[in-house]
N, C-alpha and C positions, 0 to 999 in steps of 0.2 A: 786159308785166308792170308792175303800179303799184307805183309808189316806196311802201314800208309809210311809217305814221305816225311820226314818232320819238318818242322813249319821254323822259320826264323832262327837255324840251325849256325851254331858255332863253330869254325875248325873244329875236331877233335881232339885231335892234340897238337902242342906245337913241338916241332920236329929239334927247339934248339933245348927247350930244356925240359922235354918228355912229361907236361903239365898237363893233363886232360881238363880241356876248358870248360866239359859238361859239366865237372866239381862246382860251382860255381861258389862263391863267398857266401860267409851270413848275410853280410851287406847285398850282394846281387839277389842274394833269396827272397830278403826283406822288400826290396823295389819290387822285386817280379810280386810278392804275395799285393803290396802296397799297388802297382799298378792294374793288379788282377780285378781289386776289389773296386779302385777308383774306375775302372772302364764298365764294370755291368751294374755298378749304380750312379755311371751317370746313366748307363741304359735307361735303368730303371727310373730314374727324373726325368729322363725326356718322355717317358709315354709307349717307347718302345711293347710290343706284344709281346707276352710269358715266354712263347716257342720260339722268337728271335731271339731274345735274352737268351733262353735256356742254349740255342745254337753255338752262340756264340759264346757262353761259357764253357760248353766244353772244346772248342775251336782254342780257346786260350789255353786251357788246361793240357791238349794234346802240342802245345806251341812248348811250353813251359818242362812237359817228362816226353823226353822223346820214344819214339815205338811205341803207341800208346793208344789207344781210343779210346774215347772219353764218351759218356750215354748216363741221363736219366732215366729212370722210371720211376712212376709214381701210382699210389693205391689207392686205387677206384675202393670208396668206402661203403658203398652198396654190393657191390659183387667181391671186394677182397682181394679181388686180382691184381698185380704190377701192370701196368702198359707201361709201353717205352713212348716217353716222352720227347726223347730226343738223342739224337746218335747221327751227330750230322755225316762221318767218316767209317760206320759200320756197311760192310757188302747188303743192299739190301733182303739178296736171297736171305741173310742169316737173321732179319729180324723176326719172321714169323716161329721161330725156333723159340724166344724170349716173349713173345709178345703176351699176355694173358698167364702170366706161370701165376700159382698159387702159394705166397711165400711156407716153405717146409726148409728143415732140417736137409736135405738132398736136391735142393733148387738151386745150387751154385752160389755165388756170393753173396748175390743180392737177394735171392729168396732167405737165405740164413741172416743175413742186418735186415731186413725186414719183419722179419719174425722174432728176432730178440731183440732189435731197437739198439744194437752195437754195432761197430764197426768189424767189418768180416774182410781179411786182409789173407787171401791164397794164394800161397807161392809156389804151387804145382800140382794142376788143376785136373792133368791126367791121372795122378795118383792117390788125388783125397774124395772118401767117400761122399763129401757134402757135393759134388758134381755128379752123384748119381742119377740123378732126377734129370740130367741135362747131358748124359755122356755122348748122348749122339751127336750133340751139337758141338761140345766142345771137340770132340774126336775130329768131326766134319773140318769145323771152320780152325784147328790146330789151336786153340787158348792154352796158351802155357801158367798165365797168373791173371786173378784178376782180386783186387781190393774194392770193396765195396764200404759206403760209409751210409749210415741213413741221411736221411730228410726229415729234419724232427719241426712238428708245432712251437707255438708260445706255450703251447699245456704239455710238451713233451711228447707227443702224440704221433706214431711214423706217420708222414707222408708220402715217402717214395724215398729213393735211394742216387746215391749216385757213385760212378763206378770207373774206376781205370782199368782195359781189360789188355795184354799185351799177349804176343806170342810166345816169348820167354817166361821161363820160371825166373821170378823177380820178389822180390822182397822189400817193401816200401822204406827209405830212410825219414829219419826225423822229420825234412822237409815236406818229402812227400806225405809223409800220415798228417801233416799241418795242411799242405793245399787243402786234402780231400776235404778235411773238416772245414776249412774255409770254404771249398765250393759247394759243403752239400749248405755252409751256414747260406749263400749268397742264393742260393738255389729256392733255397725256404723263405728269402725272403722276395725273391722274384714272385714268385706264389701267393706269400702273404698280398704282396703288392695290388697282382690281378686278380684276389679275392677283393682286397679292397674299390679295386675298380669296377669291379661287377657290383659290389654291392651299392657303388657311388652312383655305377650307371642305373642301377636298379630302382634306389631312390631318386635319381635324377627324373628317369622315366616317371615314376609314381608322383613325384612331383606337378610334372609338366603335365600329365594324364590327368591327374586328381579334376574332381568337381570344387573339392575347396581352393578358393584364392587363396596366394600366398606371396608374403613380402618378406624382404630382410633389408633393416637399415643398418648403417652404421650408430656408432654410439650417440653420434650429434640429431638421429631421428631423419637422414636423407637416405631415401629410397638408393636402396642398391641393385636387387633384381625384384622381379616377380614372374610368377607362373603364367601359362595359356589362361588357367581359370578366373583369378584376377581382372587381366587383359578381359575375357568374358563378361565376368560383374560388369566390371565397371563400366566399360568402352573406352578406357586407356591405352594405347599400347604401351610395350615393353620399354621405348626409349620415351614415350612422352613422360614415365613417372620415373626415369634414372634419374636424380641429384636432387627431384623435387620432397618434398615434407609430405607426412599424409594428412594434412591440414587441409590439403586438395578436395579429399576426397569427405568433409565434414557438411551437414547437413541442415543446419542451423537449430535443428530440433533440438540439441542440448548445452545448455549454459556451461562456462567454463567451471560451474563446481562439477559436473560431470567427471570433466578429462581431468582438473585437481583430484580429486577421489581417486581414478583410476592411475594417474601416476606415482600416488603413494603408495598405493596397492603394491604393485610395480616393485618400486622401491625396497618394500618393505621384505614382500614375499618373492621378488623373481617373477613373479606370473598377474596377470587378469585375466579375468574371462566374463563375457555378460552380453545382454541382448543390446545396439547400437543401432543407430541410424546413419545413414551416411546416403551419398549422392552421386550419382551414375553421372558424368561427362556431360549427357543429355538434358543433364538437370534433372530428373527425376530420382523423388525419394526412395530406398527403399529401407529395407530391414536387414539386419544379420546377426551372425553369432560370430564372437570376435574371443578369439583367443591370443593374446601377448606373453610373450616368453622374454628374460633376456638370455643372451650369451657372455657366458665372462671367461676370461684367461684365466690360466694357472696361477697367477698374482689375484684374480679377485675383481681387475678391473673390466669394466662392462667394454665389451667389442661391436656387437650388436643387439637389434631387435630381430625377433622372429614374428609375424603377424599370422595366422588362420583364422582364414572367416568362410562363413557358410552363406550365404542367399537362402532367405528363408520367406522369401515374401510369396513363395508357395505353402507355406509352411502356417504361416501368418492367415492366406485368404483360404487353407481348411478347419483352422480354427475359429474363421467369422465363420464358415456356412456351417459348420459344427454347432456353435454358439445358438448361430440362426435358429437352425433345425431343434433344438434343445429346447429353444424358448419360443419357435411361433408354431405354429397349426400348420402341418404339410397340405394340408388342405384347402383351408380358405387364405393361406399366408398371413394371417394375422396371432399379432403377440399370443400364446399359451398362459398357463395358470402360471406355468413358474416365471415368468415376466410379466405378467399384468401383477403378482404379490410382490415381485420385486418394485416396479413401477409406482405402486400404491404405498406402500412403506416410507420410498423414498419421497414421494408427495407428502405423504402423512407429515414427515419430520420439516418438511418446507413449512409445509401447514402449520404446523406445530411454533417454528421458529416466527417465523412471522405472522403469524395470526391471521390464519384466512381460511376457506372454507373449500371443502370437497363436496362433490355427488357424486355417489355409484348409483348405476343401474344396472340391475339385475335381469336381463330379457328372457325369456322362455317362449320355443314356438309354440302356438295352439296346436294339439293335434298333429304333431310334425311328425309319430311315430304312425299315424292312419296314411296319410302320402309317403311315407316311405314304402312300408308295404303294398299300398297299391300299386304305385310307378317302378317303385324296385328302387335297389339303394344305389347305383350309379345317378337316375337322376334325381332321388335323394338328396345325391353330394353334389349334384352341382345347384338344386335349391339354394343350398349352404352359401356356396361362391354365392351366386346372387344377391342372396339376403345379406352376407358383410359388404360387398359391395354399394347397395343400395345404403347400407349402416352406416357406413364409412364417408359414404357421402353426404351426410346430413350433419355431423360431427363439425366442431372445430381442430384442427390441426397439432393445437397445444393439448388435444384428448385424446386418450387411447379407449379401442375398441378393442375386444380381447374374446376368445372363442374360449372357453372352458373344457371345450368337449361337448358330444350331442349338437342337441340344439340349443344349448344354453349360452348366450353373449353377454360381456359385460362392458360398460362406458362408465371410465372414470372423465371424470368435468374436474378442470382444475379452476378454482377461484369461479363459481358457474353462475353467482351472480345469486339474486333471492329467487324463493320459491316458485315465484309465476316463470321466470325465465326457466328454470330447471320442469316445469311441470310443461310447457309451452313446447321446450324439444323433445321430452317424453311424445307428446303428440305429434310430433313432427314425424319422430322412430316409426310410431306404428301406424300414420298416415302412409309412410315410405311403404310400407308393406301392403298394402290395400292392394296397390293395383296387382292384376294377375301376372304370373309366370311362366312363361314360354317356355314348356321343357318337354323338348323332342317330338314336337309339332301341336304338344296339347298345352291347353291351359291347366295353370295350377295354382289355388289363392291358400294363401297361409293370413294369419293372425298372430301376434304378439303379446305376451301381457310382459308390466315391466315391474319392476318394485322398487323403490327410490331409498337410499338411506343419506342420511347427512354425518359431516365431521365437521364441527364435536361436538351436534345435537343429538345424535341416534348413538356413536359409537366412537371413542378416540382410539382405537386399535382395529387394525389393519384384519383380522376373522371375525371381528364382532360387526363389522360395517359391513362385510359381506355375508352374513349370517343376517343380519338384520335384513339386509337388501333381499336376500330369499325370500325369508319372511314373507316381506312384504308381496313379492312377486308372488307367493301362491296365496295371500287374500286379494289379489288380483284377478287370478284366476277362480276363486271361490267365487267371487263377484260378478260370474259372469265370461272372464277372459275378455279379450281385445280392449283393454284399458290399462291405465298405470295406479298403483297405491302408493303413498306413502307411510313409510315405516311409522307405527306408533307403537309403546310398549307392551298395550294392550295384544297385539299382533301375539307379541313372545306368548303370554297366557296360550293364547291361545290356541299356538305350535305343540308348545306342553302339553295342554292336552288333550290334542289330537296323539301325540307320542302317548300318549297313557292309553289314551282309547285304542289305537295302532295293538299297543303290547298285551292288553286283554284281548282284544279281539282275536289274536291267535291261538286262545284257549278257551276261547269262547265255545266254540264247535266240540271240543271235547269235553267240555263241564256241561254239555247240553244248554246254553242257554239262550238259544233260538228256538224259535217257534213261528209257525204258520199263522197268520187272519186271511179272513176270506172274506171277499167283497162280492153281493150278489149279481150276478147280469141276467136282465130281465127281457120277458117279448117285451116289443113296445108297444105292442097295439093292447095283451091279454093282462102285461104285469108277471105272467108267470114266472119264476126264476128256473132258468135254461143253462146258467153256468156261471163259475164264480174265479176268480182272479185268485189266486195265491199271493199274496204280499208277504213279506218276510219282516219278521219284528224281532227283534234282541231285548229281552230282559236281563237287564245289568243287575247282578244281587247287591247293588246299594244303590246305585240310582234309576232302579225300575226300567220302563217301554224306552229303550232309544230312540230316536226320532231317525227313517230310514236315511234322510237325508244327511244326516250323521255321519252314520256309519258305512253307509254302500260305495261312495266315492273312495274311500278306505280301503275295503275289501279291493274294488278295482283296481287301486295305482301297486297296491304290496303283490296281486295275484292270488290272494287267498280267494275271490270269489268265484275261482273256476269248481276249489273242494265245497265250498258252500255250495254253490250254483248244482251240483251234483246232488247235497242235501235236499236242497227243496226239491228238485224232481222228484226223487225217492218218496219223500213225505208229500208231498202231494198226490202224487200217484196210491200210494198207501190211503191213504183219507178219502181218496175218490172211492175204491175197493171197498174200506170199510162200512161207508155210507149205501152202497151196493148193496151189499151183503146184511145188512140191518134193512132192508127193502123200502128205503128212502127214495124217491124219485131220481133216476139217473138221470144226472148233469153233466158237464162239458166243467175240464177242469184247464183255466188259463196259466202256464208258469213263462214268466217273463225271461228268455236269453240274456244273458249279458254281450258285453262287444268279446271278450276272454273267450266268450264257449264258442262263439260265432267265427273266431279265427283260430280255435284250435280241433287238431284231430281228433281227439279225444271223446267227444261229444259222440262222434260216429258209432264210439264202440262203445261207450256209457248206456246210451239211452236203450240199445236193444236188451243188454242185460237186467235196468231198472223194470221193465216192462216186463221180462220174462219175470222175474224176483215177485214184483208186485201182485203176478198175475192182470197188470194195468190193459183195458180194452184200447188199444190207441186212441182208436176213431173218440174216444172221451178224450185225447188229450191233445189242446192246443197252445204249439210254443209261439210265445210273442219275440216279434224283432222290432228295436225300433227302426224308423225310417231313417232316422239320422244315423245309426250302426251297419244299416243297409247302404249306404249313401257312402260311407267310407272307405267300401272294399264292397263293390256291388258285384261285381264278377265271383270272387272269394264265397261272398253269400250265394248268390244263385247255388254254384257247386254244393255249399253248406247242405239250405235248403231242400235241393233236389233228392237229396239222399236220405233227411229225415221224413219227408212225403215217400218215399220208399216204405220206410215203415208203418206207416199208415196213420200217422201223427194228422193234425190239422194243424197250421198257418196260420199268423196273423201278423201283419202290419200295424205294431201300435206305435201312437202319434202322428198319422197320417195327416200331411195339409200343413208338414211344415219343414220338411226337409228335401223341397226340392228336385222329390225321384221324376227322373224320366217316362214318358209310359212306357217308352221302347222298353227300361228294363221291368217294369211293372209288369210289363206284360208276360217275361221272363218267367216271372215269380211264381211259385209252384202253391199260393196262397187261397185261404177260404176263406180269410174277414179282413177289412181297414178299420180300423181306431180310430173315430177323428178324436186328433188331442184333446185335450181340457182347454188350452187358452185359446181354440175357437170356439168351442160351447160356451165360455164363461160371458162372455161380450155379445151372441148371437141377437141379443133385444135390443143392443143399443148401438151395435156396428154393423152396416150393410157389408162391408168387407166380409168378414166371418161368416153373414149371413147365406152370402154368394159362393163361400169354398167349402159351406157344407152341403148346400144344393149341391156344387158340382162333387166331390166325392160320394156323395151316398150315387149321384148317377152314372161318375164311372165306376163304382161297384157294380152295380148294378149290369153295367151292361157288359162289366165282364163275368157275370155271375159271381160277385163272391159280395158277400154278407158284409152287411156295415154296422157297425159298434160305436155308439156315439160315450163315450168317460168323462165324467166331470158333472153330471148335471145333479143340480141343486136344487131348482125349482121349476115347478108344475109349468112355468112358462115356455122354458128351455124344453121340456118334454114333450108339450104341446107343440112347439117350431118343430122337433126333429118329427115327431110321428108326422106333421103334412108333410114331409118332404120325403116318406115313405125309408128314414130309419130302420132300421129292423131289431137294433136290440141297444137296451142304455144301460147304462150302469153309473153311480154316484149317489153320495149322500141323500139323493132324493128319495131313495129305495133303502139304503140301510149303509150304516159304515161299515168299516172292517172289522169284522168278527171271530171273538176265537173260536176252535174248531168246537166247541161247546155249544155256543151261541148262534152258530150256524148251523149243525146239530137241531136245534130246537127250531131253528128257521123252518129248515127243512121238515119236520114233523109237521110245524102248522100247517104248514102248504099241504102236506099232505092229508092230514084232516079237515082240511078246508073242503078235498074234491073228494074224497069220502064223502062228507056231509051233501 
């Protein structure tokens, strides 16, 4: 390796008074150390790159010790290795010899002050063992000495080295072990430097990048820069908001105790932060989240503002449809319970302060759970749409309509005026529902009952007005259905105690206290008794015979009447056998279906088991449907039916002549008798109407072969109409009431010693 040329070279000596000019003074040392340090940090203030700087410090260093090359290296803190940073004057072949060394005890200078974090100073480099690790190279490229000094952190920490390597065996003087330590100081801080700059560029980047705006004013509050993001928000640029205030960017949304408040804040603690409004260029409002920082000097005194703020008016419109969705019906889009309670509360307190009057109504559809299952529950739900729809349009504006869930709706009336006015849109509601519904090419007609409560005649709390309003909506429906009630206290009695009756009746079945009567059905022409109706009666052990009427509506809505409805088969079936079997004249025994056993499966596998159990003759035993339960699910039925005619059961349509069947599906029907109701029999002498749809039912019986059963009849006259119009069998009062299995019992004996005799 050839000793390089030295750089800004002195005579060596002068020939008159034999002075080697290399010596040079304290004083010359001091300028050379003092200009060393002034030229690579001005480097370093002007912006210069780490690898120029590093160039040209050891370019000084080799100018300053002649025969010399001057080289960083610095330790890669992931892999541990030296690289050479910088060696602007080394042969390149000889770098790949140093390049990647692993600082050790036998790694030449600068692997040994890298590994002890000392300065490593060798003054004959062929003969000392620490160049073992490296002898080819020094042998190769001839290194007589080289001094090495580290590269230390602000934590003390090696960063890399820096190194004077000569040809000569050499031995650093005073000065020289001060440069080293100077250039490795000036080294570590070129470094620190373009850490800093990386990290400046890093957040510079992340700044400009960020979604969040961002400002910095000076201490007087005049915009100094801001980000891309900002610029974004708002639709500012960069120079229209330099010098201005961000008083620009204010909204008029909030009064100056706002921004007082928040510069005390400020003041007090260095920081705010909170939810703002403010205003896009555009004029348009929005939202944000606003963080304020200050910055202060070393003295304490404030320099600038820092601003980040977020745009949250995305933020803002998922918390409306959040909101929304929390509190209205995904379905029909109208308010939910938890905003129709909110809503009423807050009316209540209006009501309250100023002294004025509420209406709730409480809606419920008719039968809305028989059209669901017929049409299915897509167009179910869109009935629903319809029906708020239709509701909504009847309403005033200042009133909310509100979906509970199901089919249940509720209309608060604020201030709704007196009672004829509040009863007058009651009628209004469930006229709006009359007309039919177009759903999915068919029609479909629903009914309403409604229940009315008032504030603060029925209830001044916001559950007890909606409690009342139930109420009243099912003696509504008790009443008939497709009308409205108003709430009276008597109502409450009366809910209690149906709840009483409700909670016996669930132990009713297992205390035994049900029981069979039986009502006779007679020929019409002979009188004989040919079959008898099972009716079901409840003896309450303190208040005696329930009235069915009572209790069967009950049974229906809880579900208990599918396990009952199972008892009376059994027990019917059983009482038919036993009456057999005691050689009574065998009859035809009638047990009524409910709408429960008529839409569930259950029935299918019930009844053959009763029957085997019983030893029950089918062909004795005939199940009633009414017309109206047939009417409601007539496809459903058919199926039903089809299957119990499998078993060899008999049929019967009771109530016939009032619920509207088709013949088409009639004809369907796997059926051996029609019922006509009672409320056509009871009127037959004095209404040609009634007169007319029992002529016609006994003759489409007839002429589809199946047996006609006229219920209800009272007196000889009513007997006398049906027998000319060729009836075939009656049953009512006129023949015998309902009887217990006792008294039918003795029935049956008479008859039988009658044709004895």
């Amino acid at each position: 390796m050839k000793q390089p040329p030295a750089k800004n070279r002195v005579p060596p000596t002068d020939p008159a008074t034999g002075v080697n000019v290399d010596q040079q003074t304290e004083t010359d040392q001091l300028d050379n150390l003092l200009e060393l340090q002034r030229r690579i940090l001005e480097s370093i203030a002007s912006g210069l790159e780490s690898v120029t700087i590093l160039n040209q410090l050891c370019q000084l260093i080799e100018a300053i010790v002649p025969h010399s090359l001057a080289s960083v290296m610095l330790l890669n803190p992931e892999s541990g290795l030296l690289r050479v940073a910088s060696s602007p004057s080394f042969p390149p072949q000889a770098l790949p010899y140093f390049d990647g060394i692993k600082p050790g005890e036998t790694m030449g200078s600068c692997g040994n002050a890298a590994l002890s974090g000392k300065p490593v100073f060798i003054d004959n480099v062929p003969g000392d063992v620490r160049w073992d690790g490296l002898r080819e190279a020094a042998d190769m490229f001839q290194i007589g000495s080289c001094w090495s000094f580290p590269i230390l952190s602000v934590q003390l920490e090696v960063r890399g080295t820096f190194a004077i390597t000569s040809l000569e065996g050499r031995t650093p003087d005073a000065f020289q072990t001060r440069l080293l330590e100077t250039a490795s100081w000036l080294a570590g801080i070129t470094l620190r430097n373009e850490e800093r700059k990386e990290r400046l560029l890093q957040w510079s980047t992340a700044v400009e990048n960020s979604s969040e705006g961002m400002m910095i004013t000076d201490a007087r509050g005049n915009i100094l820069d801001v980000n891309s993001a900002f610029c974004v928000i708002t639709g500012y640029t960069a120079q229209e908001t330099r010098g201005c205030n961000p008083r620009i960017l204010r909204s008029g949304r909030h009064d100056e105790s706002f921004y007082q408040a928040m510069w005390n804040e400020l003041k007090q603690t260095g920081h705010w932060q909170g939810e703002i409004w403010n205003r896009r260029k555009d004029g348009e409002v929005y939202p944000e989240w606003l963080s304020i920082s200050q910055i202060a000097d070393d003295a304490g005194e404030i320099q600038n503002y820092v601003a980040v703020f977020t745009d949250i008016s995305s933020i803002k419109e998922s918390e409306r449809q959040l909101f929304h969705l929390a509190h209205h019906d995904p379905l029909t889009r109208l308010p939910n319970r938890l905003l129709l309670n909110a809503r009423l509360e807050h009316l209540i307190d209006q009501a309250r302060r100023n002294i004025h009057s509420i209406a709730l109504m409480f809606l419920d559809l008719d039968r809305f759970k028989n059209i669901n299952d017929s049409l299915g529950h897509a167009l179910g739900d869109q009935l629903l749409i319809e029906v708020a729809q239709r509701l909504n349009g009847r309403i005033r504006q200042q009133d909310t309509l509100a979906r509970l869930g199901g089919d249940e709706f509720v209309v608060i009336l604020d201030q709704p005026g007196g009672t004829s006015e509040i009863a007058n849109l009651a009628q209004v509601l469930i006229d709006a529902l009359d007309q039919p519904f177009s759903l999915g090419g068919k029609e479909a007609f629903i009914t309403t009952s409604i229940g009315i409560s008032l504030y603060p005649d029925d209830a001044i709390e916001r559950e007890a007005l909606l409690r009342n309003a139930d109420i009243a909506m099912y003696r509504a429906k008790e009443e008939g259905r497709h009308r409205y009630a108003f709430y009276t206290p008597s109502m409450t009695r009366h809910v209690q105690e149906r709840h009483t009756l409700e909670s016996q009746l669930r132990r009713a079945l297992e205390r035994e206290e049900f029981e069979l009567f039986y009502q006779p059905q007679v020929e019409a022409n002979s009188g004989c008794i040919v079959g008898s109706e099972a009716l079901l009666r409840w003896r309450h052990p303190q208040r005696g015979l329930i009235s069915p009427e009572q209790f069967i509506p009950i049974l229906e809505e809880t579900g208990l009447i599918e396990d009952v409805g199972r008892w009376v088969l059994e027990h019917a079936c059983i009482q038919t056998v036993t009456w057999q079997q005691t050689g009574l004249p065998g009859i035809r025994m009638a047990v009524n279906l409910s709408r429960g056993q008529i839409s569930s499966t259950c029935l299918g596998q019930q009844l053959p088991q009763i029957l085997q159990h019983t030893r029950m003759d089918p062909t004795r035993l005939e199940l009633e449907i009414t017309e109206h339960n047939f009417m409601q699910r007539p496809d459903t039925a058919i199926d039903v039916l089809h299957g119990l005619r499998e078993l060899g059961v008999m049929l019967a349509i009771d109530g016939f002549g009032t619920g509207y069947s088709s013949l088409a599906k009639l004809k369907q029907l796997p059926v051996n008798c029609l019922k006509i109701n009672r409320s056509l029999v009871r009127d037959i002498s004095v209404d040609s109407e009634d007169e007319a749809i029992c002529r016609a039912v006994v003759a489409l019986g007839h002429s589809l072969n199946i047996k006609v059963i006229a219920e209800g009849v009272e007196n000889e006259s009513q007997a006398g109409f049906l027998r000319t119009i060729g009836c075939d069998e009656l049953q009512g009062f006129l023949f015998s009431r309902p009887l217990s299995a006792k008294d039918f019992t003795q029935l049956l004996q008479a008859m039988k010693a009658e044709k004895t005799d």
